[in-house]
Structures are given as structure tokens and as C-alpha cells.
C-alpha positions in Angstrom: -44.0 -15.3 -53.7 -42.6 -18.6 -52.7 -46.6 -20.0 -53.2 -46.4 -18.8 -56.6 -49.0 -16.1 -55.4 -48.4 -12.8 -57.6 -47.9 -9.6 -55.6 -47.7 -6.5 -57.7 -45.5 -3.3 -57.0 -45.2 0.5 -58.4 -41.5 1.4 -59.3 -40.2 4.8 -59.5 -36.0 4.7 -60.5 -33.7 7.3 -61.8 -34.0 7.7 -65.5 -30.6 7.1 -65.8 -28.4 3.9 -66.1 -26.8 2.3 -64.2 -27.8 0.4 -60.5 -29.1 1.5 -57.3 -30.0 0.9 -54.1 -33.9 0.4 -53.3 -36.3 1.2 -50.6 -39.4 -0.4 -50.3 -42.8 -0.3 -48.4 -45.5 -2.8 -48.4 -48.9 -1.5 -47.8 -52.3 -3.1 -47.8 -54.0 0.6 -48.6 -53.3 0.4 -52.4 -49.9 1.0 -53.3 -51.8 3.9 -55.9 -52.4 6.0 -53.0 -48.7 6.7 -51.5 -50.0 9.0 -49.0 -46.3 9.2 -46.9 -45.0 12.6 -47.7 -48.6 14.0 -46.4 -47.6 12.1 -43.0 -44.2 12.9 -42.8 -42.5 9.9 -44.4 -40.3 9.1 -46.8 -40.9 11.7 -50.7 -40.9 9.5 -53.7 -39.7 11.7 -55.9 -36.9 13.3 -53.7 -35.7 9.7 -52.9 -35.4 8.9 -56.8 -33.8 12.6 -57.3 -31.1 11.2 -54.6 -30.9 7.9 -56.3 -33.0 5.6 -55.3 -35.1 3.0 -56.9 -38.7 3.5 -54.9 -40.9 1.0 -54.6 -44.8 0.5 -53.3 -46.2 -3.1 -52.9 -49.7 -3.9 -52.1 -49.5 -7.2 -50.2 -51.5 -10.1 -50.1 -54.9 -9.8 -51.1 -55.2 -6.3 -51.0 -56.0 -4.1 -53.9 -54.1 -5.5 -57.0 -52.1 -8.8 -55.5 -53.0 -12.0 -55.2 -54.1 -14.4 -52.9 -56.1 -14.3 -49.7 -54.8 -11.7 -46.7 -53.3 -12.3 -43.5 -51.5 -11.1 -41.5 -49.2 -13.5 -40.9 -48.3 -13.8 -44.3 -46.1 -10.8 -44.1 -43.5 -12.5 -42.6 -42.7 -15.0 -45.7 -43.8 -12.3 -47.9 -41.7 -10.1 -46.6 -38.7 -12.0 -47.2 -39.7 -13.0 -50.9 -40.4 -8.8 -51.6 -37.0 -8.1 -50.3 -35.3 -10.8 -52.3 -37.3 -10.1 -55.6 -36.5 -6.4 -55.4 -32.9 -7.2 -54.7 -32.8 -9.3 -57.7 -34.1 -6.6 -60.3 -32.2 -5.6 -63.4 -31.9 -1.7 -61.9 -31.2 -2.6 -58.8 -27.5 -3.0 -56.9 -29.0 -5.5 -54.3 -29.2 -3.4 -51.1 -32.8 -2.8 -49.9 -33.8 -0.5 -47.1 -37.9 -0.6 -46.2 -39.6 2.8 -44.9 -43.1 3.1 -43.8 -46.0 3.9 -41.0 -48.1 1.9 -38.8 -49.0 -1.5 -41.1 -45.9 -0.4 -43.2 -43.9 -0.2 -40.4 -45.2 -3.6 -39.2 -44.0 -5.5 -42.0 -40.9 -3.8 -42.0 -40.4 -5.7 -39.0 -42.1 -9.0 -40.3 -39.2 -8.8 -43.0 -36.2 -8.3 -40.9 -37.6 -11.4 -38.5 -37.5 -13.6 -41.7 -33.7 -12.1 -42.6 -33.7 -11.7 -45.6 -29.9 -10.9 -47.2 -30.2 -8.4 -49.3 -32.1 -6.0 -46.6 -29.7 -3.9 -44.9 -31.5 -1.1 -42.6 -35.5 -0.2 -42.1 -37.1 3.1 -40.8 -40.8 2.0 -39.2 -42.6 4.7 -37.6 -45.6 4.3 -35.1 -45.7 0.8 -34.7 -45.1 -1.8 -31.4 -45.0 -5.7 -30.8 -47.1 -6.6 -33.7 -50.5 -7.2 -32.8 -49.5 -7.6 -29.4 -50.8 -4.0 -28.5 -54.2 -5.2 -29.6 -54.8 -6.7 -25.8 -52.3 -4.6 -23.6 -53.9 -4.9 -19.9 -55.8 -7.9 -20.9 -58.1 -5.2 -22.9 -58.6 -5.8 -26.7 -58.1 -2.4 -28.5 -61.7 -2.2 -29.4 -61.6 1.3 -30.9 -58.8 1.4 -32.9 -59.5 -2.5 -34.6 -63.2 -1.7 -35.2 -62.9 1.1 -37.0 -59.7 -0.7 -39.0 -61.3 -3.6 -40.0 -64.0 -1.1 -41.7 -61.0 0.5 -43.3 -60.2 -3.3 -44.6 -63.3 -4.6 -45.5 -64.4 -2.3 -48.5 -61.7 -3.8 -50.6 -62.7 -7.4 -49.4 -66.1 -6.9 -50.6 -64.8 -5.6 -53.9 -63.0 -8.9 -54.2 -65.6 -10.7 -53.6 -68.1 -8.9 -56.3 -65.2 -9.4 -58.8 -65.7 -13.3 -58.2 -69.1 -13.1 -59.0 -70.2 -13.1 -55.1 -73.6 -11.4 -54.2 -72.2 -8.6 -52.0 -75.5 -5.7 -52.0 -76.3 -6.8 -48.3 -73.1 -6.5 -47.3 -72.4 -3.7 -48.6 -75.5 -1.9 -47.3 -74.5 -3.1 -43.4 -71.1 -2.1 -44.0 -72.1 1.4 -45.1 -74.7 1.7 -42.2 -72.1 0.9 -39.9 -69.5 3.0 -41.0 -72.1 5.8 -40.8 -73.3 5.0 -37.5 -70.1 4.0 -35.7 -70.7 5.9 -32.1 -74.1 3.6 -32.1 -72.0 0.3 -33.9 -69.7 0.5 -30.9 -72.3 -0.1 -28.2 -73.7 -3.6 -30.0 -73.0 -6.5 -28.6 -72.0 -9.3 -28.4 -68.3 -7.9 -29.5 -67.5 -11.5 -31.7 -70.4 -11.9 -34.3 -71.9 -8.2 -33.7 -71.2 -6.6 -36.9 -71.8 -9.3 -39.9 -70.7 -7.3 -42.5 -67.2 -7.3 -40.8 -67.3 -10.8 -39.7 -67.9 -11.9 -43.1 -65.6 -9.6 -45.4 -62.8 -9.2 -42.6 -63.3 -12.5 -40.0 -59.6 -11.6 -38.5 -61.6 -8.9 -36.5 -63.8 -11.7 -34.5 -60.9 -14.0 -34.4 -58.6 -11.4 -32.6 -61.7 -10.9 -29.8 -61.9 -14.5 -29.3 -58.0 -15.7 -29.1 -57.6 -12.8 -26.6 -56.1 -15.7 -24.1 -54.2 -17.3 -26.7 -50.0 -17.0 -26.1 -49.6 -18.8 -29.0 -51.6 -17.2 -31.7 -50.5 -13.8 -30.9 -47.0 -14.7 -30.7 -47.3 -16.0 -34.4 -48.0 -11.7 -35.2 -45.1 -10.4 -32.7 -41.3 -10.2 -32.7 -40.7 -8.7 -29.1 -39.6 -12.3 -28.2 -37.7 -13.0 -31.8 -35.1 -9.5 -31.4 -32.2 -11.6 -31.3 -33.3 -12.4 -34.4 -32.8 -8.7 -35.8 -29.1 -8.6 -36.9 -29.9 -4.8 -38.6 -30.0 -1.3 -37.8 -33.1 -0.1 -36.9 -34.4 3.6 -37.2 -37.7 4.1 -34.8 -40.3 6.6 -34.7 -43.1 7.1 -32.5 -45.6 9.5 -31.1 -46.4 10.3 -27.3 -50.3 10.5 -28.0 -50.0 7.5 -30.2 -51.6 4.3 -29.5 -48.3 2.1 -29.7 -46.0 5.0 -27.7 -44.7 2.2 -25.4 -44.1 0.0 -28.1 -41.9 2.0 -30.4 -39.6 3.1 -27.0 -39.7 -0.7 -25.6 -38.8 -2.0 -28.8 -35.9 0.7 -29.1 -34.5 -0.3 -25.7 -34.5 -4.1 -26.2 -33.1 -3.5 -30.0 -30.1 -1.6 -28.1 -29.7 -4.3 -25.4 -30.5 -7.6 -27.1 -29.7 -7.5 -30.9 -27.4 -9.9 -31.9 -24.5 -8.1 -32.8 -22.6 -5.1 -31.4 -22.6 -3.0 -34.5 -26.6 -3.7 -34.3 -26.7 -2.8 -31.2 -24.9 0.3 -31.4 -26.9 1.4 -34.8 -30.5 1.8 -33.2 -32.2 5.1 -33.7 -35.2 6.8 -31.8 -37.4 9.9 -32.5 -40.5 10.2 -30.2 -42.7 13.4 -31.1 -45.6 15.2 -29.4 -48.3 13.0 -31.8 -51.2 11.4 -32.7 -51.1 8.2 -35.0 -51.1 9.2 -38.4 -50.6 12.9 -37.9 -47.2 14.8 -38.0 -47.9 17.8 -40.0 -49.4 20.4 -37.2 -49.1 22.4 -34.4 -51.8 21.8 -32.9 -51.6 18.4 -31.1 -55.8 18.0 -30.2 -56.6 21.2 -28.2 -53.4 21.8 -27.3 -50.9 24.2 -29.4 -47.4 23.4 -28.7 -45.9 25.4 -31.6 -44.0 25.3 -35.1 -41.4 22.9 -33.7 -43.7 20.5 -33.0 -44.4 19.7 -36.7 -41.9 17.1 -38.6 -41.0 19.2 -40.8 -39.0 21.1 -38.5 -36.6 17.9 -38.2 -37.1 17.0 -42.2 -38.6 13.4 -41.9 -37.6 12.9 -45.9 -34.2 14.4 -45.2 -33.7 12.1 -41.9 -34.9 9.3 -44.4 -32.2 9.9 -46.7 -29.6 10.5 -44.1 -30.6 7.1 -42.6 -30.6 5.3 -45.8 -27.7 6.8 -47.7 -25.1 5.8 -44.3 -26.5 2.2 -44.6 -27.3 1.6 -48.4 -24.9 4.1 -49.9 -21.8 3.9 -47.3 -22.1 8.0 -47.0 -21.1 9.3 -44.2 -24.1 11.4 -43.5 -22.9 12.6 -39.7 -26.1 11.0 -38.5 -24.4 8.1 -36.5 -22.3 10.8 -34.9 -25.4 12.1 -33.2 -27.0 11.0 -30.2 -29.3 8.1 -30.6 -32.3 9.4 -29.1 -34.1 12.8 -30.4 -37.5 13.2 -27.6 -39.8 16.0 -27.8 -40.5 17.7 -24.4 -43.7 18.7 -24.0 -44.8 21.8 -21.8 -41.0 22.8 -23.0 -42.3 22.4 -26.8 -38.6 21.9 -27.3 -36.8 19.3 -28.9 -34.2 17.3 -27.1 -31.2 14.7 -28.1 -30.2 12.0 -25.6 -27.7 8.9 -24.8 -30.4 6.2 -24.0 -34.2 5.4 -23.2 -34.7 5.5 -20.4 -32.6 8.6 -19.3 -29.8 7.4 -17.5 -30.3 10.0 -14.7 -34.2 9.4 -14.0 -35.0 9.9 -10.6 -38.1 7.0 -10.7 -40.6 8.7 -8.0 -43.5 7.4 -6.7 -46.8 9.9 -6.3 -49.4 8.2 -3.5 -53.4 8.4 -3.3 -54.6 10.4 -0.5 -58.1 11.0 0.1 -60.2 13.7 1.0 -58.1 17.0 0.1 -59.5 19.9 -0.5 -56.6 21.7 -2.9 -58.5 21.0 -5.8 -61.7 23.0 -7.2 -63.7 20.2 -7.3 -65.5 19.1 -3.8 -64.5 15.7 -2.4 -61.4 14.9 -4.3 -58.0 13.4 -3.1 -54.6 14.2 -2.7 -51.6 13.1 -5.1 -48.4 13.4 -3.0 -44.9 12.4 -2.9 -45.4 11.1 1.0 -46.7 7.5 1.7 -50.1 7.2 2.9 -51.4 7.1 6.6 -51.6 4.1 8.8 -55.9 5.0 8.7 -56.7 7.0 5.1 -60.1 6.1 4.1 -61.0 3.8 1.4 -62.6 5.9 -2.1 -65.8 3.9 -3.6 -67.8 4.3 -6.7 -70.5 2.5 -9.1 -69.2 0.9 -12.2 -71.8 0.6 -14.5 -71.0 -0.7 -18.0 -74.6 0.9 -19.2 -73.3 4.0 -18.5 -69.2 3.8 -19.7 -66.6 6.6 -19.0 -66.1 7.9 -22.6 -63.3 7.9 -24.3 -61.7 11.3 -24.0 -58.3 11.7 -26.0 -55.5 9.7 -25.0 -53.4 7.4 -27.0 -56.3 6.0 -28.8 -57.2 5.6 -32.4 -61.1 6.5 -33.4 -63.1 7.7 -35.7 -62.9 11.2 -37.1 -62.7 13.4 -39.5 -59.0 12.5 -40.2 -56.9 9.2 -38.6 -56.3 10.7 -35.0 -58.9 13.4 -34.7 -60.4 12.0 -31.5 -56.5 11.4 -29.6 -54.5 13.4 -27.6 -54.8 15.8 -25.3 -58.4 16.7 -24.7 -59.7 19.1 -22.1 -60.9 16.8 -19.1 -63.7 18.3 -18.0 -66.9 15.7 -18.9 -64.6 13.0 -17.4 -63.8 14.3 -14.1 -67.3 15.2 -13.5 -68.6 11.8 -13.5 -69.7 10.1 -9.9 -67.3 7.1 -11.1 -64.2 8.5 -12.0 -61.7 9.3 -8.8 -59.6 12.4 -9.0 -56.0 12.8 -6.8 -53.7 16.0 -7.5 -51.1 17.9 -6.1 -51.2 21.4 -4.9 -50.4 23.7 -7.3 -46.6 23.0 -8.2 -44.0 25.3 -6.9 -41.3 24.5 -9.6 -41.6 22.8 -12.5 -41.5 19.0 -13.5 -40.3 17.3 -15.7 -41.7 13.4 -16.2 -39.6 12.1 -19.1 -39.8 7.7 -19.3 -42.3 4.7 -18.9 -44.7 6.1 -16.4 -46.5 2.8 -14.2 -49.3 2.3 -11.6 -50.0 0.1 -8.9 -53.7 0.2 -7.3 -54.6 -2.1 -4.5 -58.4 -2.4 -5.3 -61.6 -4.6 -4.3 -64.5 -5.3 -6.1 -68.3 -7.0 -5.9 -67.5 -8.6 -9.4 -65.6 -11.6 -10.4 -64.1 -9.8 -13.6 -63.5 -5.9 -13.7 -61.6 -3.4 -15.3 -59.2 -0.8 -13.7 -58.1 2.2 -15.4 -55.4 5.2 -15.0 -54.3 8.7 -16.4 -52.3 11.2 -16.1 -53.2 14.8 -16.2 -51.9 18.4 -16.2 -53.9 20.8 -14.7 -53.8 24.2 -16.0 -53.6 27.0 -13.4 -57.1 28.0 -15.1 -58.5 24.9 -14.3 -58.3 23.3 -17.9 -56.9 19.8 -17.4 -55.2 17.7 -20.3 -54.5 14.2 -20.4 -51.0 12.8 -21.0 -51.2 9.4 -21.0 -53.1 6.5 -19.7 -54.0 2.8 -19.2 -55.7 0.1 -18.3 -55.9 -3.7 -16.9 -58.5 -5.8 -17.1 -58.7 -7.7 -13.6 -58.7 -11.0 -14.8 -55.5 -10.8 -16.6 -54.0 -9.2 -14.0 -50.7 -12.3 -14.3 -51.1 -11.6 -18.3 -53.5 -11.8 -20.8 -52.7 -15.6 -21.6 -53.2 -16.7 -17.4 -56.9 -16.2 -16.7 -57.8 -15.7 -13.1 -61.6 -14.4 -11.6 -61.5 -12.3 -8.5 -63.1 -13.0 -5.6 -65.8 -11.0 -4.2 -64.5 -8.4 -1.9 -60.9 -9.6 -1.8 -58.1 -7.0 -2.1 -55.8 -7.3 -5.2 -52.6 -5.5 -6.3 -53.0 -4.2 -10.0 -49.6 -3.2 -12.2 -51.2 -0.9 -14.9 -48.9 0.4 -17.7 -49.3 4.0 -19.3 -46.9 3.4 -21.5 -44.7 6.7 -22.3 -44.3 10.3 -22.3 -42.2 13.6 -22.1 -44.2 16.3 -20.4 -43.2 19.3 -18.1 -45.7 20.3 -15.7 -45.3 24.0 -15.4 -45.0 26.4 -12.1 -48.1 26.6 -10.9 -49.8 23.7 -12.7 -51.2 20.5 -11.0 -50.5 17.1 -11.5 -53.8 14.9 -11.3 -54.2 11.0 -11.2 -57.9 9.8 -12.7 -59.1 6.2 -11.8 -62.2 4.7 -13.0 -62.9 0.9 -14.5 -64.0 2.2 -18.2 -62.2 3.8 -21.1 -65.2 3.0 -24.2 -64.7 3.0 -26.9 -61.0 3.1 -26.7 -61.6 -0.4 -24.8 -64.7 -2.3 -24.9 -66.6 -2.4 -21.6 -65.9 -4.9 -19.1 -69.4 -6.7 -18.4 -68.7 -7.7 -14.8 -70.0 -11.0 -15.2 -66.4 -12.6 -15.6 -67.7 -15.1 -18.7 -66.0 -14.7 -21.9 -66.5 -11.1 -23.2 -65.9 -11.5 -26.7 -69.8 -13.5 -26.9 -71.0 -11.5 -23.3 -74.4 -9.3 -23.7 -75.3 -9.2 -20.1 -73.8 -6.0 -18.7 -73.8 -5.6 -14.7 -72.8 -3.3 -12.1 -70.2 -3.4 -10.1 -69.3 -1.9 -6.2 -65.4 -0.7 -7.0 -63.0 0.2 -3.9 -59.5 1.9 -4.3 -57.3 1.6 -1.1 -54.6 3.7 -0.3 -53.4 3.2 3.2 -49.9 1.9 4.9 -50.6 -1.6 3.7 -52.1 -0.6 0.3 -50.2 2.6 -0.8 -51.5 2.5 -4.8 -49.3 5.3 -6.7 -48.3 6.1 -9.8 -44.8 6.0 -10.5 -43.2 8.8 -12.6 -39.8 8.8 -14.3 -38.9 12.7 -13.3 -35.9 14.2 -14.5 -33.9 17.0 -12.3 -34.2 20.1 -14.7 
């Protein structure tokens, strides 16, 4: 690197001679492990059959490079790869860079730095950076805990290779990967879990610069696109975490590029998944068939299709497609379209009503196409942060058995049994719907505490009764005008929340229901709001707080969904 720090990289190239293009990933999960066929990525060894020179880096202090990690090394870094892998003796100076979630991240880091010789990337499941790490004004507690576990062992192993005492580290890190459902309930959130604090201190620093503009702007490119003079192949998942980001970055790619043939060479596949997980038909609890697996679109083939039209100069027919492949869920049916969002979206707004009885369970409200009455009743209910909604699928990213166990859609039940989670849904739909786009909510909502949290989801409601969740979100009160533009509440006063739920493509059946949940806690997908309003990175005082939801003439909350006349 430009430092003089030493980054080392696996090479896989035709044993031929001769010189060919390369694609490149940069990983800090040890560049020995190339896991990516597994997930749906780009082969190795069917690249190199094509002609490719393949390469694996493991970037900055991780596993066998150099120096000391950060992340926003990558972007430097990711410049000086490109150019050094340009440069080699095999190769014909045009790189392309592949990769998922951290790999697609500095994909992006690399083309922000724009560097010459790279001509096209393919990132899948990733959004702004670590922008998505406080969407709603809520840090993604879940998902960066259990990471920074995932980072740390190779840390420590650092350190013992400098002669550093690790043993108690290494026994808290092993207890708390052990006991994660307990390590997520310690507090406070900054400086709870030592281990990580010491072997990964990003982790406490992301909690604390949660305000910050600046410093997360440093890790984002959302605001740097025009910066982005390449073509850009995006993939994302519905039930993933960064679902919005992939389909926002997409759009804004298409609309503010720099050039017109960038502009025009943007690419977007959204599929039915979890983070991580491509290969099955089962999406959680929910089958949705054979087509929902990548193979069924060849994710190494669409690789080398991508790569050979930009590296190669092959006209692979792939441009001559339509630049946006969805899957449709409820259809399980794949899909090709013009834009995102669909041109002919009809965006309708779905009201709060209270006190219907067309649902099974007693004392819930109404979802419905018709604005509220002059007089509809306010709903109340007790958040208490002792006693957290739990986490119950969704696009989250927790512990499990494999990366993405715990998202998705999971059968509602324990959720919409709780005394603090409100429930609205329609009758029982006489034709089906389609809700295909960014899907939004506005609440107009009171509370006893100077800081809250308010979140949303949306549901589909089996005929049986079985209700699955499709997407949902989340603001924390206080960042209600944005994460960096602080602002307590006062006590009783009425408020207007915006809540993003990022994306999806769902079709609720004949006969199914859609439902709207709200409630003020999502844990340990985010961490719980104390109600106390003081900083909650260093908070260990956990209060309840008296929540009220209006839905009346002057307060009409709603979620808005993108539906699409079938």
C-alpha cells in the first residue's frame, strides 16, 4: 500500500500464457476461506476456466496483512489493490471486484477512490456503508454485536503473536460468544463487553458517534455517487438487513452517476433472502419453492456474463435485458422490470382504525384504505424496556446456527400476544395484492418520556391465522429530524414520526390479511430505548414509559404501500 503496509492476496490464473483480465475481492474473513460459491457468488475455478485471473485479498490487519484495521482504510486500500493487481505480469490491466456484505463494501470503497484500471464491480447485500448501522436513529445492535465477535478472535490472535497476554480475554470472549442471548441484555451498551472493547474498540466507538454526521460520512458513499463513473451490478435480499440500501443505491446510481453510459449500465437483482443465505427454499418458516434459490438464475454464470460484457468486450446479451430482475413473493415467481420503483406504482396509503373486531384476536384495530373519523379513539400501551418485544425475524442479522438463521419471515404469534404491541388489519382480502416498492409509515404518537422508540411491521396473515412478517422499522424519537439533529420530546406532546421499512415484493393472497404491528421495541435487533432521554450508548437506568398512537382526522398515522395493479 501507499504506507508501505504489506497486504497479501491468493492468485488463481489460467495455466496458460498470455494476459487476462482480473476480478478481485477483498475480505477481512481470511482470504483461505473463499466461502462465495457456497453463497451464491462468484466460482473460482469456473472464473479461471473462463479466463480469469482470480484473486482473494485479506485487507488490513486481518489474518495474514499488515497493519492495524479500519474500516476506513478500505478506501485508499482499495485503490492501491486495484492498481497493484492491474499492474501484474499476467494481467491485461482491467479489474472487475465481486463479493458479499464487507466484500461488497469495499467494492464500493474502491470505486469512490477511482481507481483506473477498475472497470465494473458486482456487490451483493450491502447499503450506504455503515450508514445502516443507525437507520431510525437506532444503532444495529444485533447484527454489530455479534460481528465484532466474528472480528475479534483474529485480533486477539494478533495480539498473542506480539507477545501480548491474551488468556483473559480470550476466556470473556468465549463466555460471551457462548452466552450471547444473556450478553445482549448487559449494559451499559459502550464499555459492556471488555473483551470486545479491547480486541475490536470500533464496536464502542460506533455506539458512541451515533450523533456524529461527520464520522459516519467518512464510512458512506450515498453522498459521493457522482463520484461513481462505472457500471454497477447490485444484489440484495428482501429479508436482508440492508434491503433498502441495495434498491436506494440502485436508483440514485441510475439517476445521479456521472455519466450517461453509467447511468444506463446499472444492474439490480433483489431475491426473497436472508443475509448471507441464497442457496434454499426455505426462506425461515416459509417455503417459497425451487425458484427461490440462486441457482435457478446461475449467480456464477450472471457473474461471468457481467464481467465478460465489461472486461472482455463480449457481447453477452445481458445489457439487452431489463435492468431490474425482483422476486415476487406470495407469486414465488421471478420478475424483470424497467426501473425501481415501478413506474406504474399506485402509492396507497392504509389508515389506523381502532377497535375492529375482523380479526381473531379481541380488541384489535382496523387497517383500511379510508381515512380515519373526525372522533376514533386513541390506542395506549406500557413500554417497558425490562420487558422488550423480542426480536422475531425481519430484516435482522443474529445469532444462529448459520448467518441468517434468526431473519425472515417468522410466524408472529409470541409478538402479537404481548399487552404492548398494537395490531391493525384488514378484512380478509377479496383479491389479491400486490405491494412491490419502498413501503413508509407515519405515526402521530405521544409519550410520558423525553426519549422513546417507535416501531413498525408489516404482516401477512394467513387465512389459518399464521401471520408472517415482511418487513419492518424503526425511529428512535429523538432523531426523529435525523440521527445527527438531537431533539427530546416533551411530555405528552403529540409528534409526527416518518418510519422507513425499507423494501419488499410480496403478494397478499385472496383471502389473506394484511396487518400493521406497532410497539416501541425490536431487541435485540435494536438495543432498547431506556426512556430516560441521556445518552444511551453509557445509560443503565431502564424506565417505563405511557405510549399513545393517534389515529384520528387530524392524526391519520398509516402506512404507505407501493401496490401494483396486477
Amino acid at each position: 500500500m501507499r504506507d508501505g503496509t504489506v497486504l497479501y492476496a491468493d492468485v488463481w490464473r489460467p495455466d496458460a500464457p498470455g494476459r487476462f483480465p482480473v476480478v478481485m475481492t477483498r475480505t477481512p474473513y481470511d482470504k483461505s476461506q473463499p466461502r462465495h460459491p457456497q453463497m451464491g457468488g462468484l466460482d473460482p475455478m469456473r472464473s479461471v476456466g473462463e479466463g480469469y485471473v482470480v484473486i482473494y485479498q485479506d485487507v488490513r490487519g486481518r489474518f495474514t496483512s499488515g497493519g492495524e484495521w479500519s474500516y476506513e482504510a478500505e478506501f485508499e486500500d482499495g485503490y492501491d489493490a486495484v492498481e497493484w493487481a492491474a499492474g501484474l505480469p499476467y494481467s491485461d490491466g482491467s479489474v472487475g471486484m465481486f463479493g458479499i456484505s464487507y466484500l461488497a463494501f469495499t467494492q464500493w470503497a474502491a470505486a469512490v477512490a477511482r481507481p483506473a484500471a477498475l472497470k465494473a464491480i458486482f456487490p451483493q447485500q450491502i447499503g450506504n456503508g455503515a450508514e445502516y448501522n443507525r437507520a431510525g436513529g437506532a444503532f444495529s445492535y444485533g447484527a454489530m454485536l455479534m460481528w465484532a465477535t466474528m472480528m475479534a478472535p483474529d485480533m486477539l490472535m494478533r495480539r498473542a503473536l506480539r507477545g501480548v497476554d491474551v488468556r483473559k480475554s480470550l476466556g470473556e470472549l468465549m463466555h460471551l460468544i457462548d452466552h450471547m442471548p444473556e450478553a445482549y441484555e448487559r449494559l451499559p451498551l459502550a464499555g459492556g463487553h471488555p473483551a470486545v472493547s479491547e480486541l475490536f474498540p470500533a464496536y464502542d466507538q460506533w455506539l458512541t458517534e451515533i450523533e456524529n454526521d461527520a464520522f459516519w460520512q467518512r464510512m458512506s458513499w450515498a453522498h459521493r455517487l457522482q463520484e461513481i463513473d462505472i457500471p454497477v451490478f447490485s444484489l440484495g435480499g428482501w429479508h436482508d438487513i440492508v434491503a433498502g440500501g441495495v434498491t436506494e443505491l440502485f436508483t440514485n446510481m441510475c439517476r445521479n452517476a456521472p455519466s450517461e453510459q453509467a447511468r444506463k449500465s446499472q444492474k439490480l437483482v433483489m431475491g426473497p433472502w436472508v443475509h448471507g443465505q441464497m442457496a434454499s427454499d426455505m426462506i425461515s418458516d416459509l417455503y417459497m419453492g425451487l425458484s427461490a434459490t440462486s441457482a435457478v438464475i446461475d449467480l456464477p454464470g450472471l457473474h461471468l456474463r457481467w464481467f465478460d460484457h465489461w472486461l472482455k468486450g463480449k457481447d453477452t446479451g445481458l445489457m439487452n435485458e431489463p435492468p431490474v430482475r425482483i422476486f415476487v413473493m406470495g407469486d414465488n415467481a421471478w420478475r424483470h422490470e424497467q426501473e425501481w420503483p415501478l413506474a406504474r406504482t399506485q402509492w396507497t396509503d392504509y389508515f389506523l382504525h381502532s377497535g375492529g373486531h375482523a380479526n381473531t384476536l379481541d380488541g384489535d384495530g382496523v387497517l383500511a384504505p379510508c381515512a380515519p373519523a373526525e372522533d376514533e379513539p386513541v390506542d395506549t400501551y406500557v413500554y417497558d424496556p425490562r420487558d422488550p418485544v423480542p426480536t422475531t425475524g425481519g430484516p435482522t442479522l443474529l445469532p444462529g446456527v448459520i448467518i441468517g438463521a434468526n431473519a425472515g419471515p417468522k410466524d408472529q404469534a409470541r409478538v402479537e400476544s404481548r399487552a404492548d404491541v398494537l395490531v391493525y388489519s384488514t378484512p380478509p382480502l377479496e383479491r389479491e395484492i400486490e405491494v412491490t416498492g419502498p413501503v413508509t409509515a407515519t405515526l402521530f404518537a405521544s409519550t410520558s418520556a423525553p426519549d422513546t422508540d417507535w416501531t413498525v411491521k408489516l404482516v401477512d396473515v394467513h387465512p389459518d391465522g399464521r401471520s408472517y412478517g415482511v418487513t419492518d422499522g424503526i425511529v428512535r424519537a429523538r432523531y426523529r429530524n435525523g440521527p445527527g439533529r438531537p431533539e427530546l420530546l416533551e411530555h405528552g406532546a403529540v409528534y409526527r414520526y416518518e418510519i422507513d421499512l425499507q423494501a419488499t415484493s410480496n403478494v397478499f393472497k385472496k383471502g389473506h390479511r394484511i396487518r400493521v404491528q406497532v410497539s416501541s421495541s425490536n431487541f435485540p435487533c435494536y438495543p432498547r430505548n431506556p426512556n430516560t432521554g441521556r445518552p444511551i450508548a453509557t445509560e443503565t437506568e431502564l424506565v417505563p414509559a405511557a405510549q399513545t398512537i393517534l389515529h384520528d382526522a387530524q392524526h391519520p398515522s398509516h402506512i404507505r404501500l407501493p401496490v401494483i395493479p396486477r
